[in-house]
One Martini backbone bead per residue (centre of mass of N, CA, C, O) as a GRO file, in nm:
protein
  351
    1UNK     BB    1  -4.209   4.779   9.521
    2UNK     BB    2  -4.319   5.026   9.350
    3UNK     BB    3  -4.236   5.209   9.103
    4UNK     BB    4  -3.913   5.118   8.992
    5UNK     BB    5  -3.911   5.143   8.707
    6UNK     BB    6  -4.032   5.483   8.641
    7UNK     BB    7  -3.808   5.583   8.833
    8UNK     BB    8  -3.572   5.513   8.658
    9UNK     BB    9  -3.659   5.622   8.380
   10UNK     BB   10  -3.692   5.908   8.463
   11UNK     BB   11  -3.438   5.958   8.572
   12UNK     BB   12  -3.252   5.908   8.348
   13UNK     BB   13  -3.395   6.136   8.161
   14UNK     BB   14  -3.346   6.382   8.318
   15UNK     BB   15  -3.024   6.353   8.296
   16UNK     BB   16  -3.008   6.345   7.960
   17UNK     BB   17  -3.215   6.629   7.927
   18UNK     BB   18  -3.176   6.836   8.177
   19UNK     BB   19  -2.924   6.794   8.327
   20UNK     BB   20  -2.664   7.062   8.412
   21UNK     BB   21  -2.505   7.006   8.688
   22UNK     BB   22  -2.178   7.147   8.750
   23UNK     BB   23  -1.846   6.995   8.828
   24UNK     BB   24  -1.520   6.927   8.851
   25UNK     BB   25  -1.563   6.590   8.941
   26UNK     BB   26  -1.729   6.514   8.733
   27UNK     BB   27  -1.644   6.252   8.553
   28UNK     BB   28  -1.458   6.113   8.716
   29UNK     BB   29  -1.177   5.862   8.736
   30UNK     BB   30  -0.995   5.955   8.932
   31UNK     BB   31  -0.999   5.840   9.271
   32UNK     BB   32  -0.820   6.071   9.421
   33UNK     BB   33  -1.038   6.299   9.340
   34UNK     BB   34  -1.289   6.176   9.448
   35UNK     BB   35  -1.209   6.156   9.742
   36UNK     BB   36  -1.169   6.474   9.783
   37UNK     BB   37  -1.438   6.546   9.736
   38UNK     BB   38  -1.605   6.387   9.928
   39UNK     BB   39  -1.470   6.443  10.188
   40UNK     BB   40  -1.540   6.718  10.173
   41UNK     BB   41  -1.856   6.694  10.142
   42UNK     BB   42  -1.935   6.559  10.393
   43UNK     BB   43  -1.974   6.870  10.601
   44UNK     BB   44  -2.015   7.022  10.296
   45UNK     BB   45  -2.061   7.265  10.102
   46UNK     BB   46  -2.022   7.297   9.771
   47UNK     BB   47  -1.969   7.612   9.741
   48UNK     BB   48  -1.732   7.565   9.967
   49UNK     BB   49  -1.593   7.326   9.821
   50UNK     BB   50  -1.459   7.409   9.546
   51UNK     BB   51  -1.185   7.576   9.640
   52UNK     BB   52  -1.088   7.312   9.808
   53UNK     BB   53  -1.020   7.149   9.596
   54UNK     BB   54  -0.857   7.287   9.395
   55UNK     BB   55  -0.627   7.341   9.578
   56UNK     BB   56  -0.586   7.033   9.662
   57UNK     BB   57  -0.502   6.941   9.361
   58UNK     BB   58  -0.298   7.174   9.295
   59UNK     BB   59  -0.102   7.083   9.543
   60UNK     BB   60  -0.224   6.739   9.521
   61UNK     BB   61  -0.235   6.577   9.243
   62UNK     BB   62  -0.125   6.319   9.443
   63UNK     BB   63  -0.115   6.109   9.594
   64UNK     BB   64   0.209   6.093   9.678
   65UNK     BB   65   0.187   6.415   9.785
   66UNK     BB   66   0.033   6.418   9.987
   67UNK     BB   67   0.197   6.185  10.188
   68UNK     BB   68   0.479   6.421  10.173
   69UNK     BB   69   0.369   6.629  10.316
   70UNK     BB   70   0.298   6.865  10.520
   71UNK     BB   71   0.075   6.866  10.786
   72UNK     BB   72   0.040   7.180  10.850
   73UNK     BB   73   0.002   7.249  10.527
   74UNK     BB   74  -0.301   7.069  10.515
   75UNK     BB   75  -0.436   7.223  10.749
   76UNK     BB   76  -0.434   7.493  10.634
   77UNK     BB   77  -0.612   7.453  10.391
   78UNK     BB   78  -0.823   7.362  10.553
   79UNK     BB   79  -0.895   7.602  10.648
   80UNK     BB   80  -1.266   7.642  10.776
   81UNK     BB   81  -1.364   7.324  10.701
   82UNK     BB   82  -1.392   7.165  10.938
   83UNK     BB   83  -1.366   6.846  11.054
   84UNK     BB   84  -1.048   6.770  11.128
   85UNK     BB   85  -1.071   6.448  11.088
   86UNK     BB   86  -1.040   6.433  10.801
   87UNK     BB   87  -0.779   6.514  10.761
   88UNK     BB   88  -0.623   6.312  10.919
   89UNK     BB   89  -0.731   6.082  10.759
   90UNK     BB   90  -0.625   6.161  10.469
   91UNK     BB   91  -0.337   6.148  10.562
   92UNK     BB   92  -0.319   5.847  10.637
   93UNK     BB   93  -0.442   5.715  10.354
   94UNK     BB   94  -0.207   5.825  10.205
   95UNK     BB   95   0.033   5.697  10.328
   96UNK     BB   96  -0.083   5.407  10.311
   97UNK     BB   97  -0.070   5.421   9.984
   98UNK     BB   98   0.207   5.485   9.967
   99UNK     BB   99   0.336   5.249  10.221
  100UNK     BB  100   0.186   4.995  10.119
  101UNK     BB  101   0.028   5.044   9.806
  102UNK     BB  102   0.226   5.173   9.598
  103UNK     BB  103   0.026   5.438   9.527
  104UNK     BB  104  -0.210   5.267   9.503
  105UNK     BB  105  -0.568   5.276   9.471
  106UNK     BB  106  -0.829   5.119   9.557
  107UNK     BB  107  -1.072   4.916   9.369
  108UNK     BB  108  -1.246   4.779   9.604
  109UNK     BB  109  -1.457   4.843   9.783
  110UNK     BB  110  -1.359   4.699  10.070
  111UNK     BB  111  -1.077   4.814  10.054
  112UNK     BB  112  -1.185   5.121  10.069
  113UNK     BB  113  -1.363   5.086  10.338
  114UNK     BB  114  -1.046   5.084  10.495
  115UNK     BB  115  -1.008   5.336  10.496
  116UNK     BB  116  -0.997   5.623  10.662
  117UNK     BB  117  -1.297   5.805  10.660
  118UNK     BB  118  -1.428   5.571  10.532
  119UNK     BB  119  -1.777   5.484  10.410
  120UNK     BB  120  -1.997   5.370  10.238
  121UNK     BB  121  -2.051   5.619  10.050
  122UNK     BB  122  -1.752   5.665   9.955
  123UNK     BB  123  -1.688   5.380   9.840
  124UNK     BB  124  -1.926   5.387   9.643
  125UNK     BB  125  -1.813   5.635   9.498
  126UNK     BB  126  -1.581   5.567   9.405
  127UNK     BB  127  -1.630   5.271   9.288
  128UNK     BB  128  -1.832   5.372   9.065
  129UNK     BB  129  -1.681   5.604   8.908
  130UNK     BB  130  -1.426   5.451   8.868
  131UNK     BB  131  -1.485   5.127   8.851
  132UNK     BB  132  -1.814   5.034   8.799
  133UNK     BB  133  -1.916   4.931   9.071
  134UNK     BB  134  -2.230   4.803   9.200
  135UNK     BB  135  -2.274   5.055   9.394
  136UNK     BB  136  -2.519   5.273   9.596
  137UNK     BB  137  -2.546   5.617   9.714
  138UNK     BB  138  -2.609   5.695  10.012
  139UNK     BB  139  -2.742   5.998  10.077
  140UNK     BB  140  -2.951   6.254  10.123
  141UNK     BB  141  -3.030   6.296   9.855
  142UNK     BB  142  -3.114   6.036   9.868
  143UNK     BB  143  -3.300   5.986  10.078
  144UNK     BB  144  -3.524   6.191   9.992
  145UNK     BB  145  -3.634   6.098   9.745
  146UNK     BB  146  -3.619   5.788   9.896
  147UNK     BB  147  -3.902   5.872  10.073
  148UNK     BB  148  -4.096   6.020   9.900
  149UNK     BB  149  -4.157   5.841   9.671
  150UNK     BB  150  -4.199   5.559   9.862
  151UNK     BB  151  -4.307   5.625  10.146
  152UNK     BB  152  -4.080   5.652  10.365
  153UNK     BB  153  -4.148   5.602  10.741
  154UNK     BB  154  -3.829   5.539  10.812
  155UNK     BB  155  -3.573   5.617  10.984
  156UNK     BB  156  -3.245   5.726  10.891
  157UNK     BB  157  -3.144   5.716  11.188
  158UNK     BB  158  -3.160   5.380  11.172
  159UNK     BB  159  -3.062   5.060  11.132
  160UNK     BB  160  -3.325   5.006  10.968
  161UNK     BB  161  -3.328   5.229  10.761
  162UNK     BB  162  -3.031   5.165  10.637
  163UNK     BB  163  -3.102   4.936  10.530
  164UNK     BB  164  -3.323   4.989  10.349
  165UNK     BB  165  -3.232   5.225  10.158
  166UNK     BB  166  -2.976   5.039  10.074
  167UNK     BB  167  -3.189   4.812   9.938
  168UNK     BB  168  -3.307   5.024   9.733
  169UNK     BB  169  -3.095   5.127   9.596
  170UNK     BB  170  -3.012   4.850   9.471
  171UNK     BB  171  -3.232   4.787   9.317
  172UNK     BB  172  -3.192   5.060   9.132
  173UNK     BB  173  -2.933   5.027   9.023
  174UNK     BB  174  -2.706   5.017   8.710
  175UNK     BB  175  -2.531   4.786   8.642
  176UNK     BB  176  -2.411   4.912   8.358
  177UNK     BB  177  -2.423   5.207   8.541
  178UNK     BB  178  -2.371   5.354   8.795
  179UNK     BB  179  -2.240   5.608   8.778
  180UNK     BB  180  -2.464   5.760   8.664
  181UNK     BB  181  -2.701   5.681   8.848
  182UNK     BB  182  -2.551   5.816   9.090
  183UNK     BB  183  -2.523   6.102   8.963
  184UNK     BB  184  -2.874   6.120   8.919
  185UNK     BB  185  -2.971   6.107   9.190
  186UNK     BB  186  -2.794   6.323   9.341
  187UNK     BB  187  -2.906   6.581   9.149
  188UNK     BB  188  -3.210   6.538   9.213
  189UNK     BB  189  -3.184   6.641   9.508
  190UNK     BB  190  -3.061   6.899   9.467
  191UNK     BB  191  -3.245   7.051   9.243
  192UNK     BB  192  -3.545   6.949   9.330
  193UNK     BB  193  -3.546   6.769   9.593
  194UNK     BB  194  -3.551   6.958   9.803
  195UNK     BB  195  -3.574   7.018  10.138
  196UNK     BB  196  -3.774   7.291  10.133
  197UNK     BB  197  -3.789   7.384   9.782
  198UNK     BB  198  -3.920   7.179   9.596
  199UNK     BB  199  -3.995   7.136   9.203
  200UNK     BB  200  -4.262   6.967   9.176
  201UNK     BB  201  -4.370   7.077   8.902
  202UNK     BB  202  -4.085   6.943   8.735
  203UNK     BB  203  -4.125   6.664   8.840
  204UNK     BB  204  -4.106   6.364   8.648
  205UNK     BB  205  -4.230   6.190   8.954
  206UNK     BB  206  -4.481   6.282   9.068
  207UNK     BB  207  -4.754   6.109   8.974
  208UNK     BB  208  -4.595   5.872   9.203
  209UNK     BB  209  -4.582   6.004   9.448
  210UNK     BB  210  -4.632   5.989   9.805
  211UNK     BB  211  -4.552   6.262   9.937
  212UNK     BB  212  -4.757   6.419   9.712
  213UNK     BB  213  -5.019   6.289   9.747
  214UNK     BB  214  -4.998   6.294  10.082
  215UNK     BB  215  -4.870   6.568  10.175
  216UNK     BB  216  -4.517   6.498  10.305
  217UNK     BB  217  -4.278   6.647  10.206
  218UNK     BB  218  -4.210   6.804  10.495
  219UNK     BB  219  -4.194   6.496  10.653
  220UNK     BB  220  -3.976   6.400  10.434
  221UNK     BB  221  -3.772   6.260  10.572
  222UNK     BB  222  -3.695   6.087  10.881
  223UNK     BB  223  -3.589   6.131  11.209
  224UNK     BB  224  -3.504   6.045  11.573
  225UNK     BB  225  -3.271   6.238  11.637
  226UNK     BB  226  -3.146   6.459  11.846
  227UNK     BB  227  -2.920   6.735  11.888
  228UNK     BB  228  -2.700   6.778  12.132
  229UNK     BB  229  -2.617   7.085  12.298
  230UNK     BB  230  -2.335   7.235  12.330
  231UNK     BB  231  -2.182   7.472  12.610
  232UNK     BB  232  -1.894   7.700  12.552
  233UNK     BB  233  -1.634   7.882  12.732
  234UNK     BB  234  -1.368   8.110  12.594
  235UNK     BB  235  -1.056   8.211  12.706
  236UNK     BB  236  -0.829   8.408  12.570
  237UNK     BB  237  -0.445   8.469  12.523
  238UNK     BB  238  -0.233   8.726  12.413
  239UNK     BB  239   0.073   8.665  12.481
  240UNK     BB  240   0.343   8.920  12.452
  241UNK     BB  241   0.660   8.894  12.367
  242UNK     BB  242   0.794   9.102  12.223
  243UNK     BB  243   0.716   8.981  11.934
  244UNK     BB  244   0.568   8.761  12.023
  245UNK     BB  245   0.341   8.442  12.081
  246UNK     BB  246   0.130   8.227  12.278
  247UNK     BB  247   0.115   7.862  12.154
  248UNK     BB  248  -0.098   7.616  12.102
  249UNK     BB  249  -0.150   7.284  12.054
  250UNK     BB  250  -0.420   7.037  11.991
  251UNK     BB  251  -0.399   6.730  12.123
  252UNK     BB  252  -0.690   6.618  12.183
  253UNK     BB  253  -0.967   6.481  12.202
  254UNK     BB  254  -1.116   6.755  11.988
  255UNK     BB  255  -1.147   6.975  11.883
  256UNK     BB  256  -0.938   7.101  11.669
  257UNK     BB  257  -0.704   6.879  11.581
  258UNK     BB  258  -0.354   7.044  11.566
  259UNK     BB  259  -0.418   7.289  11.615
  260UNK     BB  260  -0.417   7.622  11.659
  261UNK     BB  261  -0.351   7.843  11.962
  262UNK     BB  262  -0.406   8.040  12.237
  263UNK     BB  263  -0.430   8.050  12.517
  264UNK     BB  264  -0.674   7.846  12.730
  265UNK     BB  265  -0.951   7.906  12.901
  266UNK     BB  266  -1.213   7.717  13.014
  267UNK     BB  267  -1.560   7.789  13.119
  268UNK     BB  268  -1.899   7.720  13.276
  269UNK     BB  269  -1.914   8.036  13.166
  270UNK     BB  270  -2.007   8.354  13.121
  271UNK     BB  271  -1.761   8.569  13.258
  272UNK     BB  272  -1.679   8.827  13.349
  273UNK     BB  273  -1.384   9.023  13.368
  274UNK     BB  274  -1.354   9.054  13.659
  275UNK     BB  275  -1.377   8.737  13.755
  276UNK     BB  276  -1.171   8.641  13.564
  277UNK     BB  277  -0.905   8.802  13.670
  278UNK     BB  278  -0.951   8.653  13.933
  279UNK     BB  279  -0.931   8.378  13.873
  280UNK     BB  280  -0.685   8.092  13.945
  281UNK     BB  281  -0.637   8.040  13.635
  282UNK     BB  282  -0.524   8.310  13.578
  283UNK     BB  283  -0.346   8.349  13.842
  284UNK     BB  284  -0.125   8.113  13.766
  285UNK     BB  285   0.017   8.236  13.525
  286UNK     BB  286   0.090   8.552  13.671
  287UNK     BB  287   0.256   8.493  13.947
  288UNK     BB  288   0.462   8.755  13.956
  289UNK     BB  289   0.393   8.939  13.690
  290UNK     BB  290   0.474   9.166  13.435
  291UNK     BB  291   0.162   9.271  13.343
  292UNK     BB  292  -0.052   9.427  13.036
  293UNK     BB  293  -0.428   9.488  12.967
  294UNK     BB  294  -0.478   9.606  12.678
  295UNK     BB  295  -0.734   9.416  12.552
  296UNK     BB  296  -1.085   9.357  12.520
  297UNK     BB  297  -1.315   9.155  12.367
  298UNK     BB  298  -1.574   9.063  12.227
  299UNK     BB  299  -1.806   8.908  12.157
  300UNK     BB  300  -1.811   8.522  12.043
  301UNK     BB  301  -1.918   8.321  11.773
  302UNK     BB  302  -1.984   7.925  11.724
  303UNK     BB  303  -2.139   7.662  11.514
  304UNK     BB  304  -2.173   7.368  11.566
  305UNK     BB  305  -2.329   7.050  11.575
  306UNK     BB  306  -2.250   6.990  11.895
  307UNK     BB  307  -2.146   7.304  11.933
  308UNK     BB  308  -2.095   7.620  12.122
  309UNK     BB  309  -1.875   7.885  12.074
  310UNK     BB  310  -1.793   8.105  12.369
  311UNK     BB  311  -1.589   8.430  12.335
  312UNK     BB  312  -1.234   8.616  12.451
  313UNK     BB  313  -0.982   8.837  12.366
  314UNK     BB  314  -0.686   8.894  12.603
  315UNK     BB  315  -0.458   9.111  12.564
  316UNK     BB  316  -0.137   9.087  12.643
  317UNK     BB  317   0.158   9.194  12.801
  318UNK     BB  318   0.520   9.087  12.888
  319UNK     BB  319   0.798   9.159  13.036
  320UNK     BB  320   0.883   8.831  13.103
  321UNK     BB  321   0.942   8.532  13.163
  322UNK     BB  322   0.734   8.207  13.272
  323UNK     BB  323   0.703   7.946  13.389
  324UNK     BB  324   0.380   7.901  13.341
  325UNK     BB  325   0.446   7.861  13.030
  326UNK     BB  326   0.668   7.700  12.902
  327UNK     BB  327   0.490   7.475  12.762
  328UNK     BB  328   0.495   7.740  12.560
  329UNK     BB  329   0.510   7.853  12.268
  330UNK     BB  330   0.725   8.122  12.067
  331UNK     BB  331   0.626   8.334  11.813
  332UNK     BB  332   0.589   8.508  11.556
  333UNK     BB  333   0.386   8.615  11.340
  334UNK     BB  334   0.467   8.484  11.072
  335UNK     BB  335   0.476   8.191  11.186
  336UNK     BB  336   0.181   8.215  11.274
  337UNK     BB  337   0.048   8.245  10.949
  338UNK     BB  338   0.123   7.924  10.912
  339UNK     BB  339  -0.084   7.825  11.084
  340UNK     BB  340  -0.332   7.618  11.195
  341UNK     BB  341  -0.694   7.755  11.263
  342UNK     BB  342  -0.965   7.804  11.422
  343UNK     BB  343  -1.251   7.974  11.313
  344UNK     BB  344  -1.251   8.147  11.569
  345UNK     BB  345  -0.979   8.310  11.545
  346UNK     BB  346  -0.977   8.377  11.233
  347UNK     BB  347  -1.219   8.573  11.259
  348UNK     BB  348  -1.097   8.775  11.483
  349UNK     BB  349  -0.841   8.862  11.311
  350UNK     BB  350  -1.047   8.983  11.059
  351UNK     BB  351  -1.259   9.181  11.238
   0.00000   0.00000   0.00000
């Protein structure tokens, strides 16, 4: 592959003369800082997670206090952040961390892909930061300089792509400073090379780039696959007793696992108010018992990467207990605001 020479010096040069972008873990070399930094923003932009790395390093400034937290007071601190199974990795490879290797955090490319939740990128990323291993990362941002600079139009979520591009990466990785250059291409593909409207004219490798030679530049890099979006249909019970509220631990492997919810029925479509007060699963909740309807909300959405969320919210007051109900935990509102929520009731509650 041509101009592989051209693409390392004026990248490193581009980082070393111009390129200004901080962030709080940059330059860092404590692992377990850098770790918490990938988690985060596996599945989340930089700007909505600076404030949730801060909050997580200051309450748990290392693996040895992650470990001993308390689980629920980790998930609320997530809160917001979606994709919740990052959360529950994170905690068990911290235990294991702590109960396993001596609250030792791994040196090795191999051992730390071992971790739960780390794949490739991240075990990369920790590896070459922390400890100078030349590994490679290929995250997207890596990912579409080389597919535009080199014009591969070999889909990148397929496993030719990414074989292609993990080893165009390592062929380019500075053996002697693998961090530097990692984090240098990295930073080139988030400010100049961006996906929408990338900044050309300042690009210091346009000359030889072959997606601005032949106009691809919006064309690449290339998908195979579309996401298919699920869509679901969720009706909330805010069911009342004395002072307190019943609620739900989701712990089924589905969105949001861990999390508190209030009752939930989910029907397969959008039911009118009156329809579903008649369905079968809301009265079989409240059969012969004494409540009121105080409050019906408007309709609620949220999307997610492979499924949109509607629904809405039902105010029930309960004049006595039912056994129907029996399953479900009964809270005061103070022990409430203290669980890990779905964005999608959080969002609703502060409406």
């Amino acid at each position: 592959m041509k101009n592989k020479k051209f693409f390392f010096e004026n990248l490193i040069k581009w980082d070393r003369n111009i390129n200004k972008r901080e962030m709080p873990w940059k330059g860092e070399k404590d692992p377990y800082k850098i770790w918490i930094s990938e988690i985060i923003l596996q599945q989340t932009r930089v700007q909505q997670g600076l404030d949730y790395y801060s909050r997580f390093i200051k309450t748990w400034p290392t693996v040895k206090k992650l470990a001993k937290a308390k689980e629920q007071e980790v998930y609320k601190l997530w809160e917001g952040l979606g994709y919740y199974s990052r959360c529950k990795n994170l905690i068990a490879s911290a235990k294991y961390i702590n109960d396993e290797l001596s609250g030792r955090f791994p040196q090795k490319y191999h051992d730390i892909l071992s971790l739960k939740g780390v794949g490739h990128y991240t075990a990369a990323a920790i590896a070459s930061f922390a400890f100078n291993e030349p590994y490679a990362v290929v995250d997207g941002n890596v990912l579409r300089v080389l597919a535009r600079f080199f014009g591969v139009d070999i889909p990148i979520d397929t496993a030719e792509g990414k074989k292609i591009f993990t080893k165009i990466a390592n062929e380019l990785i500075d053996k002697k400073n693998p961090a530097g250059y990692n984090q240098a291409i990295m930073d080139f593909g988030a400010v100049v090379c961006k996906p929408l409207v990338p900044l050309c004219s300042e690009c210091p490798l346009m000359n030889k780039c072959i997606a601005f030679k032949k106009k691809l530049i919006p064309a690449l890099p290339i998908k195979e696959k579309g996401i298919k979006i699920r869509k679901r249909f969720f009706n909330y019970l805010i069911i009342e007793i004395g002072k307190k509220f019943y609620i739900n631990k989701r712990t089924k492997k589905d969105i949001w696992q861990n999390l508190y919810e209030f009752i939930l029925i989910e029907t397969d479509k959008l039911v009118s108010e009156k329809e579903f007060l008649k369905s079968p699963e809301f009265n079989s909740l409240f059969c012969e018992a004494d409540f009121t309807i105080n409050k019906i909300s408007k309709t609620f959405n949220q999307k997610l990467t492979h499924q949109t969320i509607t629904g809405k919210f039902f105010h029930i007051t309960l004049q006595k207990p039912v056994k129907s109900l029996s399953q479900y935990k009964a809270v005061s509102a103070k022990e409430f605001s203290l669980l890990p929520l779905p964005k999608f009731i959080a969002s609703y509650l502060q409406d």
